[in-house]
PyMOL Python script that loads the backbone (N, CA, C, O; Angstrom):
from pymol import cmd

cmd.read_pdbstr("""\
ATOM      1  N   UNK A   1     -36.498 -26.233  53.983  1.00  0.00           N
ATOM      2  CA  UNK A   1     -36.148 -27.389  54.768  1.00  0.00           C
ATOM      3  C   UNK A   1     -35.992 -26.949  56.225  1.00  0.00           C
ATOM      4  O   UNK A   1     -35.207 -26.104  56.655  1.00  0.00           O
ATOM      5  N   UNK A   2     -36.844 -27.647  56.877  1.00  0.00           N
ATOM      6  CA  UNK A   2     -36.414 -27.404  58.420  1.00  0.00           C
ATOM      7  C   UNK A   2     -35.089 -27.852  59.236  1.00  0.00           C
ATOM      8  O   UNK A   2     -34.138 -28.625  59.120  1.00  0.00           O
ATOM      9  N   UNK A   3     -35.472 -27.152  59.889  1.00  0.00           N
ATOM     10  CA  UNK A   3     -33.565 -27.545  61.051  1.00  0.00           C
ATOM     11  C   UNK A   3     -33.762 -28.956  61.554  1.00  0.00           C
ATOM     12  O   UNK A   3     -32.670 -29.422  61.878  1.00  0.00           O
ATOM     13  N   UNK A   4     -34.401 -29.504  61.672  1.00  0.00           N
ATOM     14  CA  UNK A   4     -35.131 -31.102  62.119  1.00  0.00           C
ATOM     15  C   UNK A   4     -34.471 -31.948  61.301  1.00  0.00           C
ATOM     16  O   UNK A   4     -33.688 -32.887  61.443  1.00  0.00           O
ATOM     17  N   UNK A   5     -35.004 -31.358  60.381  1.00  0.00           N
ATOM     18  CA  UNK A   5     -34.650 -32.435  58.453  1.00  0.00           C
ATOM     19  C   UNK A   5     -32.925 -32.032  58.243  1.00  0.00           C
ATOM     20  O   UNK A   5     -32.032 -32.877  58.191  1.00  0.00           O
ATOM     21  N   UNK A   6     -32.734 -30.588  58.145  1.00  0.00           N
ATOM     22  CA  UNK A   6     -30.764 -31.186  57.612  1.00  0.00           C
ATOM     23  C   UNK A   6     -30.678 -31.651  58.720  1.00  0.00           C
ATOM     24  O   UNK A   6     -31.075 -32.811  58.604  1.00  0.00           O
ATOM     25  N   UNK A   7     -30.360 -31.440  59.896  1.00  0.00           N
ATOM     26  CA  UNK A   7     -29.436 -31.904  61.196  1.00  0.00           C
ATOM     27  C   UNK A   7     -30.115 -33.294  61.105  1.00  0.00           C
ATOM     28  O   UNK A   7     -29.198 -34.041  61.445  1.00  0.00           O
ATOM     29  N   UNK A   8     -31.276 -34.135  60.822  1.00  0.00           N
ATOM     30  CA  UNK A   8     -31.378 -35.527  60.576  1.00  0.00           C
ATOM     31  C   UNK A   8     -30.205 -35.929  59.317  1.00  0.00           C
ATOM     32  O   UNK A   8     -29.254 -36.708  59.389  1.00  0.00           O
ATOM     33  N   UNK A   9     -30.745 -34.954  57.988  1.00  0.00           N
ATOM     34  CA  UNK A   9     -29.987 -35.482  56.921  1.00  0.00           C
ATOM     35  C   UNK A   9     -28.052 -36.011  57.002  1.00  0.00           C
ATOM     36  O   UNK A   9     -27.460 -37.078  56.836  1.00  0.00           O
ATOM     37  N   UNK A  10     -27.607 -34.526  57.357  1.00  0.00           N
ATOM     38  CA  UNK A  10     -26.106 -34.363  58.023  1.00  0.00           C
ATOM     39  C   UNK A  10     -25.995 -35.548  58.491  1.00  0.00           C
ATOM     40  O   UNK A  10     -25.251 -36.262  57.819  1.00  0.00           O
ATOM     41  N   UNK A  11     -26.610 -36.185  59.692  1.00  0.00           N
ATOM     42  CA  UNK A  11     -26.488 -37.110  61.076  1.00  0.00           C
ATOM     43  C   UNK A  11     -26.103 -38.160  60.536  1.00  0.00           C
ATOM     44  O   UNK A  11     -25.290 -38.963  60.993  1.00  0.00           O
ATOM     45  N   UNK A  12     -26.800 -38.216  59.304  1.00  0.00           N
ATOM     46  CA  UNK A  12     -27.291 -39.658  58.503  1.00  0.00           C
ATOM     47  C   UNK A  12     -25.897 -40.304  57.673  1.00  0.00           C
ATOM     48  O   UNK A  12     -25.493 -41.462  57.576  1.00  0.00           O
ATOM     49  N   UNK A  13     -25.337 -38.927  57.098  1.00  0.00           N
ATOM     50  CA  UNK A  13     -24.028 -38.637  56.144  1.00  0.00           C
ATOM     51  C   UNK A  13     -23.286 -39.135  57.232  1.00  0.00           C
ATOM     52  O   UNK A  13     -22.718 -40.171  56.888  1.00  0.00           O
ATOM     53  N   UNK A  14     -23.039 -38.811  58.472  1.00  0.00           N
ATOM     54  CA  UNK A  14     -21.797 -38.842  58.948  1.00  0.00           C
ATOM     55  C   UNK A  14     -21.646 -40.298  59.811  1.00  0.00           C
ATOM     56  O   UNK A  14     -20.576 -40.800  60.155  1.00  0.00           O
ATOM     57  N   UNK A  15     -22.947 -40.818  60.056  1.00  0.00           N
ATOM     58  CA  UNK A  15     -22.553 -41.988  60.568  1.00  0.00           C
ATOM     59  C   UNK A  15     -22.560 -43.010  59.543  1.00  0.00           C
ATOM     60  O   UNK A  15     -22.174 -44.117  59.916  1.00  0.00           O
ATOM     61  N   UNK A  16     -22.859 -42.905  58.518  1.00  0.00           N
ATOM     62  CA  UNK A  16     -22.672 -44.100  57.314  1.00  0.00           C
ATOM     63  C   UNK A  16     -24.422 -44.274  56.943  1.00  0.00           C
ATOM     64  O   UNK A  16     -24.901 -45.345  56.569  1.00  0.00           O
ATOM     65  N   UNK A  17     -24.953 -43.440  57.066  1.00  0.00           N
ATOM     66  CA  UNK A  17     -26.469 -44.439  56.893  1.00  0.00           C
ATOM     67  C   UNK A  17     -27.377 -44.172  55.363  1.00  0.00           C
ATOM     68  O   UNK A  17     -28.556 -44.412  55.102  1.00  0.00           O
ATOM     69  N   UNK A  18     -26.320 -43.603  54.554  1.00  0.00           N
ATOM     70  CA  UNK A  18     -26.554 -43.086  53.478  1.00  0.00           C
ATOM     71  C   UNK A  18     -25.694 -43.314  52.490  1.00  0.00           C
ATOM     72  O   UNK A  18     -24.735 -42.545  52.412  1.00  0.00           O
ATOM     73  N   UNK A  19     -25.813 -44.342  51.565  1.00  0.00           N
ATOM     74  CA  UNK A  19     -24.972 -44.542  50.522  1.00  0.00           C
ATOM     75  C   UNK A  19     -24.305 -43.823  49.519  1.00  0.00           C
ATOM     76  O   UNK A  19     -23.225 -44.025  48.964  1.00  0.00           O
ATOM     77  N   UNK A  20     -25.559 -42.524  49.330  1.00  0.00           N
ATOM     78  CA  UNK A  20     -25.370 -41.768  48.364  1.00  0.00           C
ATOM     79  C   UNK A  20     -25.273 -40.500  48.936  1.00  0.00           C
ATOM     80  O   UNK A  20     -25.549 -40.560  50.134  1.00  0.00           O
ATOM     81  N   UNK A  21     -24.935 -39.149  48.481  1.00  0.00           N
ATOM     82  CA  UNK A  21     -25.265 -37.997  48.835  1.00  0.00           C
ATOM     83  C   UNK A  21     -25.472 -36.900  47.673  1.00  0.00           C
ATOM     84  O   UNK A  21     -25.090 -37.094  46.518  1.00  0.00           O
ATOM     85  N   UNK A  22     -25.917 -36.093  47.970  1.00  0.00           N
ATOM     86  CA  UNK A  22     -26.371 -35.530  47.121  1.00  0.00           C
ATOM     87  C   UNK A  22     -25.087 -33.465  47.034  1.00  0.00           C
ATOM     88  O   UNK A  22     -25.210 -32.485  47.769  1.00  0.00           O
ATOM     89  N   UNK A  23     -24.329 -33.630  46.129  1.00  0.00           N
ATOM     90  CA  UNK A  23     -23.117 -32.567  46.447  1.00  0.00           C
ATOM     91  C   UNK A  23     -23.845 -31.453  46.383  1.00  0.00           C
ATOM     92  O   UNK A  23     -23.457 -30.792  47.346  1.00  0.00           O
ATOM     93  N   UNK A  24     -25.127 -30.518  45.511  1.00  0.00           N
ATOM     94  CA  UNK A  24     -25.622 -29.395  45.507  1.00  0.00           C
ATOM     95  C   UNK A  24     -26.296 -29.356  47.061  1.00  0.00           C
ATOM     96  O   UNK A  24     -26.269 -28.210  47.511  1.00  0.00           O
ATOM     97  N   UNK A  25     -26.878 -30.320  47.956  1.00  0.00           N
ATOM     98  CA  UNK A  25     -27.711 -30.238  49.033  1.00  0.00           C
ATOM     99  C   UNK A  25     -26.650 -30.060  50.325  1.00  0.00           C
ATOM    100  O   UNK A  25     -26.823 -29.747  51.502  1.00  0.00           O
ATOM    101  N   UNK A  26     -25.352 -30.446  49.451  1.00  0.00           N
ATOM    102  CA  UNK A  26     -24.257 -30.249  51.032  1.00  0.00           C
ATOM    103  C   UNK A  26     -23.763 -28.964  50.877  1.00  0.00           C
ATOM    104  O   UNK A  26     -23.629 -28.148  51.789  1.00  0.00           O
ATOM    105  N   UNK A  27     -23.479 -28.786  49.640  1.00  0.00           N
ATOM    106  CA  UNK A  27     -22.740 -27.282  49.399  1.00  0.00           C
ATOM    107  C   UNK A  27     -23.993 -26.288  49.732  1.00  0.00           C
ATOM    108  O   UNK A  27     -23.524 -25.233  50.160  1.00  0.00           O
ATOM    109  N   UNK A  28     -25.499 -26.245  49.686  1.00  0.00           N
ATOM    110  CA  UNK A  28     -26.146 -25.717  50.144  1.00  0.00           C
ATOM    111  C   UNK A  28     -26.402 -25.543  51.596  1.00  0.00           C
ATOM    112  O   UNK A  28     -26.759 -24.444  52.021  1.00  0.00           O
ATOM    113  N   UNK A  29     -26.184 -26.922  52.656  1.00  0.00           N
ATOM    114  CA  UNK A  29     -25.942 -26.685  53.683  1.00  0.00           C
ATOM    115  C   UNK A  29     -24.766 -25.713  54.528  1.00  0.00           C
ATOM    116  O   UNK A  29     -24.704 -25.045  55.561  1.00  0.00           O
ATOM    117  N   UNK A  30     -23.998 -26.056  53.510  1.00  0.00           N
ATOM    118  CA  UNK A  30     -22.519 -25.549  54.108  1.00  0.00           C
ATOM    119  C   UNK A  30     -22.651 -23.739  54.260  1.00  0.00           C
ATOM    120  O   UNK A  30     -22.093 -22.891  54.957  1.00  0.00           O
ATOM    121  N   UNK A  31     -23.526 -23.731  53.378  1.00  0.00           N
ATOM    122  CA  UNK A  31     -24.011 -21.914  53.361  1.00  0.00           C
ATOM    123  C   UNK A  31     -25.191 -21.656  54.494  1.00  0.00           C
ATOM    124  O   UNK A  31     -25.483 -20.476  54.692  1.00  0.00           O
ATOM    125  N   UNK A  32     -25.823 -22.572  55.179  1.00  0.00           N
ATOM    126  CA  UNK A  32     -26.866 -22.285  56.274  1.00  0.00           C
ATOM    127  C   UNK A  32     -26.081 -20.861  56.992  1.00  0.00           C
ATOM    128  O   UNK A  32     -24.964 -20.346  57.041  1.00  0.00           O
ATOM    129  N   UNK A  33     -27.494 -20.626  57.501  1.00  0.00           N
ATOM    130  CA  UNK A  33     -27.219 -19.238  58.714  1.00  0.00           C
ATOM    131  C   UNK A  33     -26.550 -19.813  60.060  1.00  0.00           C
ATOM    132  O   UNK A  33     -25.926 -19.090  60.835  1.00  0.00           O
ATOM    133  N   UNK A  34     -26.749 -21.214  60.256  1.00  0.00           N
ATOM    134  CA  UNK A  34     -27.163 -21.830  61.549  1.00  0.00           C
ATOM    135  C   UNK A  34     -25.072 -22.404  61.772  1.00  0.00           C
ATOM    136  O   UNK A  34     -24.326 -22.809  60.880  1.00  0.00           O
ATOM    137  N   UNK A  35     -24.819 -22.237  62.945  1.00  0.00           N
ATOM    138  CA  UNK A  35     -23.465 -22.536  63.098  1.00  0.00           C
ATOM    139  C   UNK A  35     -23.869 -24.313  63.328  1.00  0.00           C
ATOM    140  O   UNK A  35     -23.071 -25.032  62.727  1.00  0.00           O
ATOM    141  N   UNK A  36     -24.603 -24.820  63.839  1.00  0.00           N
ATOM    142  CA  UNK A  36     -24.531 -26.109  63.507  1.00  0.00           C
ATOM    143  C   UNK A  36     -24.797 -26.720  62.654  1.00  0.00           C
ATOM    144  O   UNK A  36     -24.497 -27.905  62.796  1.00  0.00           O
ATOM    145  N   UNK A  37     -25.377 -26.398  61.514  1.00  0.00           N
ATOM    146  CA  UNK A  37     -24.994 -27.026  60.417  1.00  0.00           C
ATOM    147  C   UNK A  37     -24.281 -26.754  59.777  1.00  0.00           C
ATOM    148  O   UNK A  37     -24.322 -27.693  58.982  1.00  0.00           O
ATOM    149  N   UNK A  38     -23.608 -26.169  59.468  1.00  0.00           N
ATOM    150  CA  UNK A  38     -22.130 -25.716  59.018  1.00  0.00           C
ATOM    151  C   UNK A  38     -21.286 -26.750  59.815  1.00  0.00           C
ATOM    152  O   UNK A  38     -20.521 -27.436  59.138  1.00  0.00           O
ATOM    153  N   UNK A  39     -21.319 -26.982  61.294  1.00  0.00           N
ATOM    154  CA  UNK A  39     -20.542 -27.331  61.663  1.00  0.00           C
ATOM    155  C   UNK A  39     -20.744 -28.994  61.034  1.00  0.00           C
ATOM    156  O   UNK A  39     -19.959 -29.692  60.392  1.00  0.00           O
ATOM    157  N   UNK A  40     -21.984 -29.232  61.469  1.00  0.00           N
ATOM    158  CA  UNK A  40     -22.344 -30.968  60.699  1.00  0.00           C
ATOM    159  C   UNK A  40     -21.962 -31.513  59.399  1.00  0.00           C
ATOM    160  O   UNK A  40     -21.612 -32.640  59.051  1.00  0.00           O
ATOM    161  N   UNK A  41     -22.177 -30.052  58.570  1.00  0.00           N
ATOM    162  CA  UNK A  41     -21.919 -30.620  57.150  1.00  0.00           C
ATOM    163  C   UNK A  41     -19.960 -30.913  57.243  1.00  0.00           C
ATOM    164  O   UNK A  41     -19.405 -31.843  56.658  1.00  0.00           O
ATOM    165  N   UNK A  42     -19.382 -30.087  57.927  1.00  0.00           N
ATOM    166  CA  UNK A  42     -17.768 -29.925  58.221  1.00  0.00           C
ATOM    167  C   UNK A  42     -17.607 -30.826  58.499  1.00  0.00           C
ATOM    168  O   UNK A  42     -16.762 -31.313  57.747  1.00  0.00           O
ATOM    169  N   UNK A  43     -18.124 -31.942  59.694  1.00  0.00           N
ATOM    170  CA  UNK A  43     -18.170 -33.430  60.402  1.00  0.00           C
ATOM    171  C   UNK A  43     -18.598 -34.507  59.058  1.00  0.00           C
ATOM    172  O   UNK A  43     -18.069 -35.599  58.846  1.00  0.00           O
ATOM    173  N   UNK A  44     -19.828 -33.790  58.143  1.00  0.00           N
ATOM    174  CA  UNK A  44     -20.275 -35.246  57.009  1.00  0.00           C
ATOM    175  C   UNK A  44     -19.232 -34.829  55.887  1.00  0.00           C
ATOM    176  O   UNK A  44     -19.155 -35.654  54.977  1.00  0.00           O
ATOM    177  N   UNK A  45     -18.584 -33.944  55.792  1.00  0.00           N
ATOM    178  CA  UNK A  45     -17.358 -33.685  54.757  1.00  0.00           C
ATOM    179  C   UNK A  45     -16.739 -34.793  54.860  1.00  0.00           C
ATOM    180  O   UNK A  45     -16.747 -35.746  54.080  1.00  0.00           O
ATOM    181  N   UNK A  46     -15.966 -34.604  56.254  1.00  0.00           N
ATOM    182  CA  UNK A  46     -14.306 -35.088  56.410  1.00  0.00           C
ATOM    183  C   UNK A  46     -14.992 -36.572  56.402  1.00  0.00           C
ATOM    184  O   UNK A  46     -14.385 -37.590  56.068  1.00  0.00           O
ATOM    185  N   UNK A  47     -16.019 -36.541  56.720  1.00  0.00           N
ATOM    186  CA  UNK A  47     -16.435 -38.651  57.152  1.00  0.00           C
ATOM    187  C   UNK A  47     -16.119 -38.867  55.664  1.00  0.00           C
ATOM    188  O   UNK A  47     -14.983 -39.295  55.460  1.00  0.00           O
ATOM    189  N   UNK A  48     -16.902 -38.655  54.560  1.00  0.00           N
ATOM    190  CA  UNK A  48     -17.394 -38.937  53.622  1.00  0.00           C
ATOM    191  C   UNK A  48     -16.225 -39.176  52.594  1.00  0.00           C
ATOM    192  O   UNK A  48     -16.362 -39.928  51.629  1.00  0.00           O
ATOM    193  N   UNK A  49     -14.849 -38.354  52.918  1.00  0.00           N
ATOM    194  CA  UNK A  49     -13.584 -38.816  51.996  1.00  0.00           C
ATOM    195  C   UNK A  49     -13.795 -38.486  50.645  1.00  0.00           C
ATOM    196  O   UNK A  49     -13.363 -39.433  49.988  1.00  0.00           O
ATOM    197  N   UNK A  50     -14.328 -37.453  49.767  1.00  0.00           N
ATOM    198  CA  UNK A  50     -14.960 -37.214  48.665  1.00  0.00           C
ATOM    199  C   UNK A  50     -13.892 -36.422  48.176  1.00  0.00           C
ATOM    200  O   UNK A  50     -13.447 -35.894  49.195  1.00  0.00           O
ATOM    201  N   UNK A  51     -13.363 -36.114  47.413  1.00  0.00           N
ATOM    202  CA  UNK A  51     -11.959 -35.099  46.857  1.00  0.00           C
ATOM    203  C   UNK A  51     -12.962 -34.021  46.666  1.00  0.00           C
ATOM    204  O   UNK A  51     -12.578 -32.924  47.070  1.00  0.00           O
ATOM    205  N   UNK A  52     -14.254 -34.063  46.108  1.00  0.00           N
ATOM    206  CA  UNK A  52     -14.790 -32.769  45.426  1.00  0.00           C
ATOM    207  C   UNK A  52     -15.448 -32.301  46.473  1.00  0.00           C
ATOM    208  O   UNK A  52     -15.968 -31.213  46.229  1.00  0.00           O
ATOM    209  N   UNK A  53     -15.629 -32.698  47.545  1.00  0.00           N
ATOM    210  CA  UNK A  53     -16.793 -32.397  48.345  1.00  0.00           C
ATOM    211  C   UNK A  53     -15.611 -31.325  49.292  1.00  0.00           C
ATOM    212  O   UNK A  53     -15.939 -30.349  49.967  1.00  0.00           O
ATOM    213  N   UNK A  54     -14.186 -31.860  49.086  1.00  0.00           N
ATOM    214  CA  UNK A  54     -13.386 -30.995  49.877  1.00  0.00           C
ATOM    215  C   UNK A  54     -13.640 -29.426  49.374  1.00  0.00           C
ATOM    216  O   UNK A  54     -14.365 -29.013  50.280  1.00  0.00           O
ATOM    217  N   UNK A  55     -13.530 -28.754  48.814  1.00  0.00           N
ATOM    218  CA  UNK A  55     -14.131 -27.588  47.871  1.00  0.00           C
ATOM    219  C   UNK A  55     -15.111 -26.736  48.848  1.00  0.00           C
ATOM    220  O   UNK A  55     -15.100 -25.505  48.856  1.00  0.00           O
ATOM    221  N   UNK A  56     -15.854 -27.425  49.569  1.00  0.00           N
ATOM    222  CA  UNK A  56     -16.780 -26.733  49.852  1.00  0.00           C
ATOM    223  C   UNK A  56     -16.448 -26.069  51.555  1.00  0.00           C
ATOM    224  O   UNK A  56     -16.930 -25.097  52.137  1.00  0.00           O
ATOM    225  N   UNK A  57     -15.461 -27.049  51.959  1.00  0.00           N
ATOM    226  CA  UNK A  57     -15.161 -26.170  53.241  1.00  0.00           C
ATOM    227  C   UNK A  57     -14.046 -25.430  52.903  1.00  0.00           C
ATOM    228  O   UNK A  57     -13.141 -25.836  53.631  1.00  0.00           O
ATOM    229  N   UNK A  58     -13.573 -24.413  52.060  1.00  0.00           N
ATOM    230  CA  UNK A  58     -12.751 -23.359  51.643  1.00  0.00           C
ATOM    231  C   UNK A  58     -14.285 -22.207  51.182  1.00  0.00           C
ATOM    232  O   UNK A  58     -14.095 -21.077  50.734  1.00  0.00           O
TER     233      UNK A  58
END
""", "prot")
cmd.dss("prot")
cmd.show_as("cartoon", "prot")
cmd.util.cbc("prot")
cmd.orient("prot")
């Protein structure tokens, strides 16, 4: 996946434009090399209010 596509995907999570999400594709983000997506997925975490999704920023 290119840096184009998560930092679209992330963008999408955090402003509401995505009903669903997918928890293996965030917890996979959350492991990127890249400090901004780490940081995005940290921003589509806290939006998203998910109890399980909390897990992944520890």
């Amino acid at each position: 996946m290119k840096y184009e596509e998560k930092e679209k995907y992330l963008i999408e999570l955090i402003e509401g434009n995505q009903s669903e999400f997918d928890f293996e594709m965030i917890k996979l983000l959350s492991k990127d090399k890249d400090n901004q997506i780490r940081y995005l997925v940290a921003e589509a975490v806290g939006n998203l209010e998910q109890p399980k999704l909390g897990e992944i920023l520890y």
